[in-house]
N, C-alpha and C positions, 0 to 999 in steps of 0.2 A: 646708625640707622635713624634720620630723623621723623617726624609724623608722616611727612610724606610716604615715606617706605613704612611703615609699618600698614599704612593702608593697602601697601603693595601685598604684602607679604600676606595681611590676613585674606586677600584676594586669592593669592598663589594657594595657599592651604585651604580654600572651602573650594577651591578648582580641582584641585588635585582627589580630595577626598569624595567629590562626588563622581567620581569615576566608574558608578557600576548599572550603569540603565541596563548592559547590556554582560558585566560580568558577576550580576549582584550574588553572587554564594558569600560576595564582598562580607557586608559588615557580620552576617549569621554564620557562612559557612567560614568565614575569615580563614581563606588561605586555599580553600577547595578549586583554586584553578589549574592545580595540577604541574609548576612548573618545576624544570627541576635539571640538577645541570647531568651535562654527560660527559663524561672523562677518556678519553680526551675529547674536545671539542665544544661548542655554542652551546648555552643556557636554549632548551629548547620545549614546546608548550604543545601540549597536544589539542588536535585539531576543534575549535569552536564547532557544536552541532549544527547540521543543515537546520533549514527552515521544514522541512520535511520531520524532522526529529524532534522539533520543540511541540511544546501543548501550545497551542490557541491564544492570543492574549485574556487576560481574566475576562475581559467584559462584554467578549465576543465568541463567548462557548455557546455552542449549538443548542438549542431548547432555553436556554438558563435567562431569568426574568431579574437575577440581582446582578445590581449596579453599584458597586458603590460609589458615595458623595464626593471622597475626595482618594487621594491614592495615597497609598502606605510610601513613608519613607524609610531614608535609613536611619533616623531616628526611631522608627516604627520597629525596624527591622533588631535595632541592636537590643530594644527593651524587653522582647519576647524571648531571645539568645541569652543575654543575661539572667534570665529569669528559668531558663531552661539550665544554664550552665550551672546555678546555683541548687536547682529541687535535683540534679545529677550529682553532685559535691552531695549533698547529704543523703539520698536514697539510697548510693552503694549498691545497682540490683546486682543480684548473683549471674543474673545472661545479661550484660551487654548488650547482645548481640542485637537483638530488634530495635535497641533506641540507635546502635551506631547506626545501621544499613536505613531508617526510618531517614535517619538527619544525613546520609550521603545523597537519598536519593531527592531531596529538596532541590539539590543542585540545577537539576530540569528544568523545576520551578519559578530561581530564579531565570535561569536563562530565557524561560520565557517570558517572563516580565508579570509572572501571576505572585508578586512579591504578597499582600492578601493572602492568596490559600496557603501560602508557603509559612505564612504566619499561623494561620489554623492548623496546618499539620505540625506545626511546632507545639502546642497549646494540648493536641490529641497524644502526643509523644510525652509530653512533659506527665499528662494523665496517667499512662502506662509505667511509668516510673517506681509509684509506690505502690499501686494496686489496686488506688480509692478512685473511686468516678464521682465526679463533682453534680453536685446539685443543679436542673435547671437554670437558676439564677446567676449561677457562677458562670456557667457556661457561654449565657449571652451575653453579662457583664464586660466577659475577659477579651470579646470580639470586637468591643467600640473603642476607639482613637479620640483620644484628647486634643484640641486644637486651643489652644489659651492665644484669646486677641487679647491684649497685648501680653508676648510671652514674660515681658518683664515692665512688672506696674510700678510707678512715682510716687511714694506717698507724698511727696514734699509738691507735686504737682499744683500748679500756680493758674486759673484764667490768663485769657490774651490781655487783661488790663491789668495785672500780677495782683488781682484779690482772691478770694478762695473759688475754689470750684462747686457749682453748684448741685444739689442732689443728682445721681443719676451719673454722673462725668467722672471720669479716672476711676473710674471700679474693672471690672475683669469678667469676659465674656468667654462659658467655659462649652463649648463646641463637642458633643460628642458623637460619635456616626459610627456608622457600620463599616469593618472592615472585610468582613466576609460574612457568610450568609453559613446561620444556624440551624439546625433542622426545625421544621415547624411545628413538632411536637413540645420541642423545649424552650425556643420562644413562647408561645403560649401558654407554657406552664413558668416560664420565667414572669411573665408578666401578674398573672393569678387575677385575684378579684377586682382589683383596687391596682390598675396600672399606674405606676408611677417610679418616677427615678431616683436613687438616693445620691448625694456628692459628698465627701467628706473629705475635709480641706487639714491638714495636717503641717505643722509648722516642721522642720527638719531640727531645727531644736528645740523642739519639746515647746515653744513657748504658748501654744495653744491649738486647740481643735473643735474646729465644727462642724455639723453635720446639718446639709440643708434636705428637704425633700419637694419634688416637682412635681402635678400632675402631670402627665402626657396628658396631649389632646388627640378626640377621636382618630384622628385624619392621622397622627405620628404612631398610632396603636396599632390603626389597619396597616400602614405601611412597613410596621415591623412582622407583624403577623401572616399578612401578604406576600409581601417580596423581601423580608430576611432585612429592612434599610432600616434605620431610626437615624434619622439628622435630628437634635435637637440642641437647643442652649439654653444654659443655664448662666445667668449673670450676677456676679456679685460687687455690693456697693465698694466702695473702695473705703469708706468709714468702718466695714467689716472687718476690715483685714487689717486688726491688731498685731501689732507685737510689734520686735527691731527687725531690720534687714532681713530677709533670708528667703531661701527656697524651701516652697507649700509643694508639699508632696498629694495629689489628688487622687483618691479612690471612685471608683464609680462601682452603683448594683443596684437590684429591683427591687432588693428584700429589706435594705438596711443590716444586714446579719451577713451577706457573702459579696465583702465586697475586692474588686480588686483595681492594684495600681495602675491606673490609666494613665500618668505621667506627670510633671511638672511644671512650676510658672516661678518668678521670680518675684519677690517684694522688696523693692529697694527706695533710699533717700534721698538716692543722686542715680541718675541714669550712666551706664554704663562708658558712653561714649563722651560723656563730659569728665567723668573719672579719668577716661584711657585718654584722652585730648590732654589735662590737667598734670597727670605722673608723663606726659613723654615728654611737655616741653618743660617740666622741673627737673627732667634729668638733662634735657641738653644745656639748663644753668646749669647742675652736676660740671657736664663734660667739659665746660668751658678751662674749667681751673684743676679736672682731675688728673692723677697721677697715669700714665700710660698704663700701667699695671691692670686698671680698672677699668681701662675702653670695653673688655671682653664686656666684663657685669655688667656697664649699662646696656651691651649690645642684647645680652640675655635678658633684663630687664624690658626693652623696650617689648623684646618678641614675645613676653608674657603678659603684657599690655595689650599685644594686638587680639587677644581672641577676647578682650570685652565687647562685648555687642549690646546693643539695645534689642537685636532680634535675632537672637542664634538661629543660627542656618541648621536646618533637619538633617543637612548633608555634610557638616562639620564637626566630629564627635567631640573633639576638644575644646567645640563650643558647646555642646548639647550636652556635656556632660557637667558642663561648668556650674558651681555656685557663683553669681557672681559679686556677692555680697560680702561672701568670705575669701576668692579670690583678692577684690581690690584691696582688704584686711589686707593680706600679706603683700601685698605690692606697697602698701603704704609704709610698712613695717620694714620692705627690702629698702624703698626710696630713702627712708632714714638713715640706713647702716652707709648708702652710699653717698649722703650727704656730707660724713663725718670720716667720709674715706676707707671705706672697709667696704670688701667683699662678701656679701650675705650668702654666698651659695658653697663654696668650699664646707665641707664635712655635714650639708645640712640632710637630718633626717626626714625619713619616710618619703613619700612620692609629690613627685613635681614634675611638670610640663614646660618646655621651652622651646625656643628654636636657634640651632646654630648654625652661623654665618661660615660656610667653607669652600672659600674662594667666590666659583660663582653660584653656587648654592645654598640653601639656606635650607636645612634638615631639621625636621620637627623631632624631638623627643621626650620620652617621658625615664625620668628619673627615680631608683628609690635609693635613699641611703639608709643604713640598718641603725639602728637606737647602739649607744654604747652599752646597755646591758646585755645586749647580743653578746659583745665579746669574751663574757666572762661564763659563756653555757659549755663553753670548751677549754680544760684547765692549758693553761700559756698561751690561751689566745690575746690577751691581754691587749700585749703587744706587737701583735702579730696582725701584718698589714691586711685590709680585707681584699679578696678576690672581684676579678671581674667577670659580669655575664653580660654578653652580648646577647638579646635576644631575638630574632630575625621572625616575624609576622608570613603568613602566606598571602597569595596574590590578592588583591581587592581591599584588606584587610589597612590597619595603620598600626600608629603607635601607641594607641589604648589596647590594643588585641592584647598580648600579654601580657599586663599588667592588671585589665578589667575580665579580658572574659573568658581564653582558655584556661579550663579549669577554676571559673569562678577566680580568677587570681591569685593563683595558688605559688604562682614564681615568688607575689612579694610573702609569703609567708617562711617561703624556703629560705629568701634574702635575709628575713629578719633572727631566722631560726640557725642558720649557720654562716654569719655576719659577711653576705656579700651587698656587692654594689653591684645591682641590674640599670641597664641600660637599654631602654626600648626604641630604636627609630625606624623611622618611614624604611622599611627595607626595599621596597621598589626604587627607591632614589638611591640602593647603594650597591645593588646589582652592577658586581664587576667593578666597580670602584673602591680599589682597593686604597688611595691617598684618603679616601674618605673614613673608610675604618682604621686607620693609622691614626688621623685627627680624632677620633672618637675616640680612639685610645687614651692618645695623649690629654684628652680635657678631660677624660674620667680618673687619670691620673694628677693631674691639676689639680682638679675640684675633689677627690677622695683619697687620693695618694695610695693606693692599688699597689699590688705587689705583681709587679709586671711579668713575673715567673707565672704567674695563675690568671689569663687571659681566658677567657673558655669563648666559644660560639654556639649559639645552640639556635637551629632554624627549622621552620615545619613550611613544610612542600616547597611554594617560588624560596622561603628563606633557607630553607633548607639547603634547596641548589645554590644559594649565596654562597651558606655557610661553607662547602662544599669546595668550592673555589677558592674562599680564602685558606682552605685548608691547605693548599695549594701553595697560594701563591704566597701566604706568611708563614710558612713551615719552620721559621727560625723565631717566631715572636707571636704566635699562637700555642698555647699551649695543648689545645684540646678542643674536638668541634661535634655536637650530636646533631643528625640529619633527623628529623621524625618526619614520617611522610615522606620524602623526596630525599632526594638523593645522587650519588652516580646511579646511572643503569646499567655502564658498562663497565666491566672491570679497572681497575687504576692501571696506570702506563708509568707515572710517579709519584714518589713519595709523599704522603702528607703529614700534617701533624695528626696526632691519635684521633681518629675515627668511629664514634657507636653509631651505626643505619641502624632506623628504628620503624620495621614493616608493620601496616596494621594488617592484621589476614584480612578483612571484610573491606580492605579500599579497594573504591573501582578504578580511582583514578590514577594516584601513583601505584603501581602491583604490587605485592611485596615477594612475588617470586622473584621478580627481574633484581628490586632489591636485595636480597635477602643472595644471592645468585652472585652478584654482582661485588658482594661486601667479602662474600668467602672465596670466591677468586684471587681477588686483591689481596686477604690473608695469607692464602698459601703464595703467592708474588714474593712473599716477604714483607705487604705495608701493615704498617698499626692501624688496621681497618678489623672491629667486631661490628657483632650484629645482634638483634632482639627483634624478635616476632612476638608480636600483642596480639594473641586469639581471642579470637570477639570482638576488637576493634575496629573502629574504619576512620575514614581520613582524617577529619578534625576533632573527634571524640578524645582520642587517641591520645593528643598534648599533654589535655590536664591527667590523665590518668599515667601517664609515662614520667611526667617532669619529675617526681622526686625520686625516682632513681636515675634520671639521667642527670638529674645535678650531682648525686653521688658520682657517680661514676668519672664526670667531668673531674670533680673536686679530689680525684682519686690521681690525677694527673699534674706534673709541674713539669715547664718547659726548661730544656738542659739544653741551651746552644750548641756545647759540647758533640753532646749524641745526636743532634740534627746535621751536623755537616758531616758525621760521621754516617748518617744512612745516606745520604746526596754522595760521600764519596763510593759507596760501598754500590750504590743504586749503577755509579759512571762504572763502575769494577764490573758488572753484570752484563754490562750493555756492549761492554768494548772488546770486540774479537781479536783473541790471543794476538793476531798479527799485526795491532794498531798500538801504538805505543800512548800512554795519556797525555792530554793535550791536542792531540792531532786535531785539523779540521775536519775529517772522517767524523768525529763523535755528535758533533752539531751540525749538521748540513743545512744548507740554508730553508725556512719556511716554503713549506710547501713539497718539498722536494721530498718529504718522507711519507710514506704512504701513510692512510688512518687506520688504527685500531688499538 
């Protein structure tokens, strides 16, 4: 893939990922779309809300005077979810139940494109969590959106006649506005005597911090006070902004004392797209003389180039989540090992992002591989190959969803804590493509050398119904598959490989009767289908609080070729009336021709 194509491809991937104007539960409720397969029969999606059943768009609600400046995105959308997944990982409440059915019923929200209030109700939920109610100040803080013009600054920036730039030029313009409207008791106590805005600029490594303060002017005072809006900017010089490379974590508040994370900006030496322009065409000198062996790596190589941007897309998480200071770090580090003919990706630890080329598609994923002292927490794992986890995202969602945010990311700590190799990709691109998880197979066995006996699937809701399918259709090289959220609905017809359906009692969307119904049917059948019902959960809550026993449960499983053709013979023994001898065409009749159920 030369420059040209990587232009392509990071085009294809901020296409793809901005997919949700209209299914957005995408980046927050990641996977709330409900789909889910049916056995037998089509991967099938329950019906989109009329127009009659959505709320209003935000800025056209009956009576309502706030506007806001600019509209939330799904960068907007993921910082609040993360941030909610994370005060969930540590509050532990004893009921559930009002934060899951709070964050199901968001889903409206987005559908109606009121992405803003769906953020507030996240922010009100997060609140209820441990019991404490934040201070006015926090409260109207935690409502305004960070807009960094330029999101990523030059220090090395040069005039058009390449002598220095002069006061005022290459500094950082830091945008902050209302996302939603506060009550007007607590804006005007957020504000208090002495109106004004605090920023606090934060290096991500430590290498320095500061803290600016702004007046508001009258006219930004009233309008916050008034109609719930503050647009203002705050600009800093670019001689400000000390230190090496890296990404400035920004707080914003009114008190200086309650402040919170409003987002990030980048500080770098060399612009991105000069970096990603410079490592693609020194690897195509690479390819010229390299060994066949090593076409993959450059090809992975290139596709970790393509998400340097000079201005990551709000709709790109694998860009918006990027450092990109310490990413080109390791790209300049992989360009080396491939200079000198080595493959820098085989056995390499902890998590990474790439894209692979299969056939005519090109699947984005995120990688973890576990540290070798993993292997020594379990006596003879020494040398003992690590397992694979497939992880399958719900509809809307990507290939950050479990790795970054069900459950605060809790798959990579199970990965690291019982030495597997997780593997996260775009699961909408793998829906029923079964060559394609084969190939994902085979390059996690490449790059980690997996013990192919210990395959697992594990998918929540649309992944789920993936997982589902593959259960199916790789019944002799799967060894084990958990459904969370979705699932069959109708009982199995045949056999798969070992089965946990994982109902939240409180989903509206996938039931967990139908589940739950559905799983223990197929038990008494005779398939390797169990089930678990989570009281007090609901659809997406559900992931992180289920994942460490369903990875037990998974890791409790090893595929026996052996015993698979032995359920498939035993399965055709059941099905074939005494008077048809095996093999007949009687037992296969051609498609179509046999009734459903």
């Amino acid at each position: 893939m030369g420059a040209c194509a990587c232009g392509v491809l990071r085009r294809r991937l901020s296409g793809r990922l901005g997919l949700a104007a209209v299914l957005m539960l995408s980046a927050i409720a990641g996977g709330g779309g409900g789909v889910w397969a049916v056995e037998p029969g089509p991967v099938v999606a329950p019906a989109t809300p009329s127009a009659a059943q959505l709320p209003k768009p935000e800025n056209d609600a009956a009576g309502s005077v706030f506007k806001a400046p600019i509209a939330a995105t799904r960068a907007d959308l993921a910082l609040a979810y993360l941030s909610f997944e994370r005060t969930m990982k540590h509050a532990r409440p004893a009921d559930p139940g009002p934060a899951n059915k709070g964050f199901d019923d968001l889903t409206m929200l987005f559908f109606g494109g009121q992405f803003g209030k769906a953020i507030a109700r996240l922010h009100e939920l997060e609140d209820g969590l441990d019991g404490t109610k934040p201070i006015p100040a926090y409260i109207a803080a935690r409502s305004l959106k960070l807009t960094a013009e330029p999101m990523v600054v030059n220090l090395e920036a040069r005039a058009a006649d390449g002598g220095p730039l002069k006061a005022g030029e290459g500094g950082v313009n830091l945008r902050f506005t209302s996302l939603y409207e506060v009550a007007p008791d607590v804006r005007k106590s957020a504000l208090g005597e002495k109106p004004e805005i605090h920023v606090l600029l934060t290096g991500l490594n430590g290498d320095f911090a500061m803290n600016q303060r702004c007046a508001l002017k009258p006219e930004e005072v009233e309008a916050f006070v008034q109609r719930g809006v503050l647009d203002v900017t705050v600009k800093f010089e670019r001689d400000d902004l000390l230190g090496n490379s890296t990404t400035i974590a920004v707080a914003v508040g009114f008190d200086g004392q309650s402040l919170h994370p409003a987002g990030k900006f980048a500080v770098v030496r060399e612009m991105p797209s000069i970096v990603r322009a410079r490592l693609v065409k020194a690897s195509e000198e690479v390819e010229e003389n390299a060994k066949p062996s090593l076409k993959k790596a450059i090809s992975i190589f290139r596709s970790r180039c393509s998400i340097l941007a000079d201005d990551p897309s709000p709709a790109n998480s694998a860009e918006f989540l990027l450092d990109p200071s310490l990413h080109a770090a390791q790209l300049e580090q992989e360009l080396a090992s491939l200079r000198v003919g080595i493959d820098p990706y085989p056995l390499r630890v902890g998590s990474w992002w790439c894209a692979l080329e299969m056939g005519q598609m090109v699947l984005p994923v995120r990688w973890y591989g576990p540290s070798l002292k993993s292997a020594v927490e379990k006596k003879g794992a020494e040398n003992e190959k690590p397992a694979l986890v497939i992880a399958l995202h719900g509809v809307g969602g990507d290939e950050n969803m479990f790795p970054d945010a069900y459950g605060a990311g809790v798959i990579l700590e199970l990965a690291e804590a019982k030495r597997l190799v997780v593997v996260s990709p775009r699961a909408d691109m793998l829906m029923g493509n079964v060559a394609a998880l084969r190939g994902l197979v085979d390059e996690a066995e490449r790059l980690y050398e997996i013990d192919r006996s210990r395959v697992y699937v594990i998918g929540h809701s649309m992944g789920a119904g993936t997982a589902a399918v593959f259960a199916r259709a790789e019944l002799k090289s799967i060894a084990a598959v958990v459904c969370i959220a979705g699932g069959p609905q109708r009982p199995l017809t045949k056999p798969v490989a070992p089965m946990l359906v994982v109902g939240a009692e409180l989903d509206p969307i996938a039931r967990a009767s139908a589940l739950m119904n559905a799983a223990e049917t197929s038990k008494q059948r005779g398939y390797s289908v169990e089930s678990k019902l989570c009281k007090g959960w609901g659809h997406t809550l559900v992931v992180g609080h289920v994942l460490p026993e369903a990875v037990d449960w998974l890791l409790s499983k090893r595929l026996d070729v052996a015993e698979r053709e032995r359920w498939l013979k035993e399965d055709e023994e059941r099905r074939r009336p005494k008077d048809v001898p095996p093999g007949d065409p009687k037992l296969n009749p051609p498609a179509g021709s046999r009734p459903p159920g």
